[in-house]
N, C-alpha and C positions, 0 to 999 in steps of 0.2 A: 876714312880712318876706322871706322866699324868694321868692315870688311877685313882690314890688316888685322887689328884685335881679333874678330871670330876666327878668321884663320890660323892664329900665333896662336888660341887658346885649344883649336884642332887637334892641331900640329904635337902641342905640348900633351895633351890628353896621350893621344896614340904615342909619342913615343916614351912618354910614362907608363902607358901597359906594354909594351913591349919589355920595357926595361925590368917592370917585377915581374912577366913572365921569364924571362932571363934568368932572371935571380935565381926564383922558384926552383928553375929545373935542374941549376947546379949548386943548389944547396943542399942535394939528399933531402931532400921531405919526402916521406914515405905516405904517398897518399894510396889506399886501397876501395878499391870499388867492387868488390865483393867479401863475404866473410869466409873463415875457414869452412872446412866442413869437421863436423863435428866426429862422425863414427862413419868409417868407411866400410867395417866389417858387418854389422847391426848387430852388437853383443855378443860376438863370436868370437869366443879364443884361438887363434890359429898357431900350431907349433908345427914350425917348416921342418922340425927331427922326427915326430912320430910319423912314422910310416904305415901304421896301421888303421884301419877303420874306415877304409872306401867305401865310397859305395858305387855299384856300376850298376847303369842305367841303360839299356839298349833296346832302340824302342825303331821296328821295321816298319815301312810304308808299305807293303807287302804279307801275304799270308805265306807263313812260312810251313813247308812240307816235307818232306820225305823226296830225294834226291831220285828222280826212277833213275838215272844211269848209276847211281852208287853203288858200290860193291860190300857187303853186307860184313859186318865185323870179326873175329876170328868165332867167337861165341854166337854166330847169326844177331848177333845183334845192330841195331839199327844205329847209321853215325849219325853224330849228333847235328839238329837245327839248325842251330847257332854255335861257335867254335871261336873263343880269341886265346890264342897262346902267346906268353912272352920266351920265345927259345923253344926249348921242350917243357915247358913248365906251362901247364895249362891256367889259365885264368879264369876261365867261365867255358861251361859245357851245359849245353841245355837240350834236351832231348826231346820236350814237348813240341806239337803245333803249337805258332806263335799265330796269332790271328793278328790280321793290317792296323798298324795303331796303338796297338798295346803292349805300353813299356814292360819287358823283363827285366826287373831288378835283383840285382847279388848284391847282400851286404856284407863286411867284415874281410875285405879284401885288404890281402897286406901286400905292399911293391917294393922291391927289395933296392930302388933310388925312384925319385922324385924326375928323372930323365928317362921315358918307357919307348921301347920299340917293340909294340903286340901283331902279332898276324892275327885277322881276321875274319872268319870263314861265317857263310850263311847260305841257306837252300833257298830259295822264293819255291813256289808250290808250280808246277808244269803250267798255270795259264798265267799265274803271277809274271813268272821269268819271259813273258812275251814281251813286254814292256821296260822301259828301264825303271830299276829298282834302288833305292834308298835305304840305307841302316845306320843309325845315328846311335853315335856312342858316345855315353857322357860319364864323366869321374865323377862324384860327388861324395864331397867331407863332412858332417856336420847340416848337410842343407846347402851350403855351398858348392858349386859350381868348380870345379877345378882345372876339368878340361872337355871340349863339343868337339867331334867330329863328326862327320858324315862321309860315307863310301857308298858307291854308286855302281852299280851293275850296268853291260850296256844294250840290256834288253833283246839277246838274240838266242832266249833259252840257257843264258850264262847263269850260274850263280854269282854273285860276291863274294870275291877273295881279294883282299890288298891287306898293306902293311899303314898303319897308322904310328905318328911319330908325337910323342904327348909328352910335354912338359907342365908336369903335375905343378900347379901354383895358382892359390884364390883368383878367381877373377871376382874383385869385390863393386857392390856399387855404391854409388855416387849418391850421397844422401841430400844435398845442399848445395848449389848450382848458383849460389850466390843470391838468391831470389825471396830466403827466409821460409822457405816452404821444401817437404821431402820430397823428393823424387825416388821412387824404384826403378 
């Protein structure tokens, strides 16, 4: 008879948690197991209308040189470096040697839509361009990040030339991961 009771009392337990798990899950109770996050931007005002105040960031894995097959300017002057235009409308011209490594920054860059299609020209230096080569282009607003790309050469004496397609919009991060502690 113990046996029948311990089992009947089993029996009744489990199908008692069954039945307020039941319950539970079709009653809307909003149960959450992590907290919001607080600031996605980290104190950064972002206004997706002003179009002005870029900044471009372009930073080669390569020493950049003077093109020896280039053909020299109407004025003997020398093309430039580094080259991104949107259209005919130049965006960045830079004339200097770029040495491996180190970002060339433009600030005060206006774009005339937040939707950008730039061509983007660059020399690597005659022993640079034996290898393949890298040019990483970044937007940034305020400190913020807007848009990364990278273009690649394919190391047969080529320069870098392609068309990069950028959709200007914060990529913000993630402060709070549900865990009570920031993450960068």
């Amino acid at each position: 008879m113990s046996r029948f009771l311990l089992a009947f009392i089993v029996a009744a337990f489990l199908m008692g948690s069954v039945g307020v798990c039941q319950y539970a899950m079709t009653s809307r109770l909003e149960m959450r197991l992590t907290r919001d996050v607080e600031s996605h931007a980290q104190h950064h005002d972002h206004d997706d209308h002003d179009l002005s105040g870029f900044t471009l960031r372009v930073t080669p894995t390569f020493d950049c040189g003077a093109d020896p097959f280039s053909v020299a300017g109407p004025e003997g002057e020398d093309l430039p470096r580094i080259l991104i235009r949107e259209g005919t409308r130049e965006v960045m011209r830079w004339g200097a040697d770029v040495q491996q490594g180190r970002p060339v920054v433009v600030e005060g860059i206006t774009v005339p839509d937040l939707l950008q299609e730039w061509f983007v020209e660059a020399s690597p230096s005659p022993e640079a361009a034996k290898v393949p080569c890298a040019l990483r282009v970044q937007v940034l607003k305020e400190g913020v990040l807007y848009a990364d790309e990278t273009l690649w050469s394919d190391g047969q004496g080529s320069s870098i030339r392609g068309r990069l397609q950028l959709k200007l919009a914060p990529r913000l991060n993630r402060l709070d991961r549900g865990l009570g502690r920031r993450e960068e």
